[in-house]
C-alpha positions as CSV (number, residue, x, y, z in Angstrom):
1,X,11.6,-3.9,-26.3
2,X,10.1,-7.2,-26.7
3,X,6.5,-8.2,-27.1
4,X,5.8,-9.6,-23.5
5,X,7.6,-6.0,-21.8
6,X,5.6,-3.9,-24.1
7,X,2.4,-5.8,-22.8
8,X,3.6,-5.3,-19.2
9,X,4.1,-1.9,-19.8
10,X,1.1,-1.4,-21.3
11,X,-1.1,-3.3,-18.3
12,X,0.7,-0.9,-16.0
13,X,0.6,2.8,-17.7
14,X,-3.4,1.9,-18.7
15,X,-3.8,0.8,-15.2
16,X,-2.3,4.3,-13.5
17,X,-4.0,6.3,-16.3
18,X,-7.7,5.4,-15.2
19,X,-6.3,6.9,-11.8
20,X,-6.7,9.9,-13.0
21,X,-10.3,9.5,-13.0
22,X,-10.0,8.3,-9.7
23,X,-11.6,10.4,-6.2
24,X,-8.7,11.8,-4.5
25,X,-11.4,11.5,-1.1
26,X,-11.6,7.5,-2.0
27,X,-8.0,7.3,-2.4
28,X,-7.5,8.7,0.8
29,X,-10.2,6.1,2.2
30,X,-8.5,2.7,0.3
31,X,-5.0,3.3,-0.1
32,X,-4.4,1.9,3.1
33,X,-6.2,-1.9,2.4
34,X,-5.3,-1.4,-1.0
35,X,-1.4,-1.5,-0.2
36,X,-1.8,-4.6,2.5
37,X,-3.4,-6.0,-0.3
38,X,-0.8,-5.5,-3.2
39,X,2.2,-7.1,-0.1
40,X,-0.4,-10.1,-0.1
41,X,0.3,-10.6,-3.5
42,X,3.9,-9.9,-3.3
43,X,4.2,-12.3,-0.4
44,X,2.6,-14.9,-3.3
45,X,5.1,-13.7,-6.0
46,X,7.8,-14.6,-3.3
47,X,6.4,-18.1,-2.6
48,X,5.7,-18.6,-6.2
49,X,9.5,-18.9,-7.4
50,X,10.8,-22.1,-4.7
51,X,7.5,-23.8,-5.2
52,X,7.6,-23.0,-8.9
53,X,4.0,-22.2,-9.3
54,X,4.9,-20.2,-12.3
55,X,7.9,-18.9,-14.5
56,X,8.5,-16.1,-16.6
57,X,11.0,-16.7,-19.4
58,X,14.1,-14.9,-18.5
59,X,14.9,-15.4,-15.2
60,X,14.3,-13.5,-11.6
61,X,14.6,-10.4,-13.0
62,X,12.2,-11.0,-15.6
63,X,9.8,-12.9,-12.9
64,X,10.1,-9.4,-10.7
65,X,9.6,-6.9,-13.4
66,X,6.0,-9.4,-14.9
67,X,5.1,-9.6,-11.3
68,X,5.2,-6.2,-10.2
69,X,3.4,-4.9,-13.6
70,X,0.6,-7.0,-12.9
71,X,0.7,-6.1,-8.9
72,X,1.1,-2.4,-9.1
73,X,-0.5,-2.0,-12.4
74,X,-4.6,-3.7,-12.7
75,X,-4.3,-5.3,-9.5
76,X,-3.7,-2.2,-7.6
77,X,-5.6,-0.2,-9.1
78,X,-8.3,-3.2,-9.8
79,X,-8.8,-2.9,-5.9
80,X,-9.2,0.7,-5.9
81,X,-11.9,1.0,-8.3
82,X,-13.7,-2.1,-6.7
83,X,-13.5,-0.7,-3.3
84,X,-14.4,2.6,-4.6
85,X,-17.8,1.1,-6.5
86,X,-19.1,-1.4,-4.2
87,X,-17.7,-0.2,-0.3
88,X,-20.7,-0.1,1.9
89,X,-22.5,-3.4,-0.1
90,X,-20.6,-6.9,0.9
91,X,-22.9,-8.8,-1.9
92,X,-21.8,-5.7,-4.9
93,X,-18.4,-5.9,-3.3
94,X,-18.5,-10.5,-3.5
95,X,-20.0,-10.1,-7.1
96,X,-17.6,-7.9,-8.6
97,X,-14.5,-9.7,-6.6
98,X,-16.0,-12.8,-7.9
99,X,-16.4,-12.2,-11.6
100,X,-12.9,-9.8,-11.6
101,X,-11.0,-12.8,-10.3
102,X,-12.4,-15.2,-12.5
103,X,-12.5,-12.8,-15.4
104,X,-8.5,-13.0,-14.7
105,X,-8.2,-16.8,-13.8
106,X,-9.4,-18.0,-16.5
107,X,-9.5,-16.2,-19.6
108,X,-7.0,-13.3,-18.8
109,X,-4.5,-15.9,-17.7
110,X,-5.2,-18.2,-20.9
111,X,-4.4,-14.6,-23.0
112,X,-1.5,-13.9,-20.4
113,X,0.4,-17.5,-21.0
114,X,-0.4,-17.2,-24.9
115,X,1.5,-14.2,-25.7
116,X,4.4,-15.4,-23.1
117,X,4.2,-13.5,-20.3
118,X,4.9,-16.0,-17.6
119,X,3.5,-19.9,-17.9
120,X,2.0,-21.5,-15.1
121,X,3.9,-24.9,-13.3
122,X,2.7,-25.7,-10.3
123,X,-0.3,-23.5,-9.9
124,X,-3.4,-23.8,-11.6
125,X,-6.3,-21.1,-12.7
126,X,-8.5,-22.5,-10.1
127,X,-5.9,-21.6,-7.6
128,X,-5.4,-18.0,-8.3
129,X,-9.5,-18.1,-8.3
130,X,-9.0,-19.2,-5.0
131,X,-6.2,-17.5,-3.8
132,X,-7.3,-14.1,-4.8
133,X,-11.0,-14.8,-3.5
134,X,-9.5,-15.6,-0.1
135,X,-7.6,-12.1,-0.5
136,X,-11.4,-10.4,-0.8
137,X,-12.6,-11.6,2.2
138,X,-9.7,-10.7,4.1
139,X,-9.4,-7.0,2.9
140,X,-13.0,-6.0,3.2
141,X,-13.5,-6.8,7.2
142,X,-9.7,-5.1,7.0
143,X,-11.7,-2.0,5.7
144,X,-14.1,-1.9,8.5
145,X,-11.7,-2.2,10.9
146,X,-9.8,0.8,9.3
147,X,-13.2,2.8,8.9
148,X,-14.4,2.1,12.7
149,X,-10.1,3.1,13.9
150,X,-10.6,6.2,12.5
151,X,-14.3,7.5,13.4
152,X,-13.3,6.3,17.1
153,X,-10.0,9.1,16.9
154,X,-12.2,11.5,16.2
């Protein structure tokens, strides 16, 4: 196994392993957002290889297997743990969003591209800033709306 697949594999066994650790009652509560989330991201991945925002050295295949370690490995489990901390306070819930995105924008992406695990084209680190901001403010009204569903079958 090369260097970039034993980083992916890495970023998605440490991401499932702090699961573990995870409430099963929160699980329960987030899954749901947490999932439309991770197919928001997948629906980027798909738009990503005909506008050729970014490429991972190897092909499609390699470009599915370094999108779906970041997407079901920190990102999924990113959301969880942010939902988990912050649900029930919008401004804990903006500021951790906030500095987790740019935390991965900027200086995770930076590391990311160094040690080859996919190069950026036609997308920039402002734009996944952006992009996965935009994704915060959809999911957490999406979360209400889940939360006020299921009190009102009761």
């Amino acid at each position: 196994m090369n260097k970039a697949n034993t980083i992916r594999v890495f970023l998605l066994l440490s991401s499932w392993l702090t699961l573990f650790a995870y409430p099963k009652h929160s699980l329960k509560k987030f899954f749901p957002v947490t999932s439309l989330t991770s197919l928001l991201v997948i629906g980027m991945c798909t738009l990503a290889w005909p506008f050729n925002w970014w490429r991972s050295e190897g092909g499609k295949w390699t470009k599915l297997v370094n999108d779906g370690s970041f997407i079901f490995g920190p990102f999924f489990a990113g959301t969880l743990w942010i939902f988990h901390v912050t649900y029930g306070s919008v401004k804990w819930f903006i500021v951790i969003n906030t500095m987790m995105d740019w935390l991965f924008a900027y200086p995770l992406n930076a590391l990311f591209q160094k040690l080859k695990l996919y190069r950026l084209i036609h997308f920039s680190s402002l734009k996944i800033f952006c992009t996965f901001m935009l994704f915060s403010f959809l999911i957490y009204p999406l979360q209400i709306v889940v939360e006020n569903r299921k009190r009102s079958r009761i």
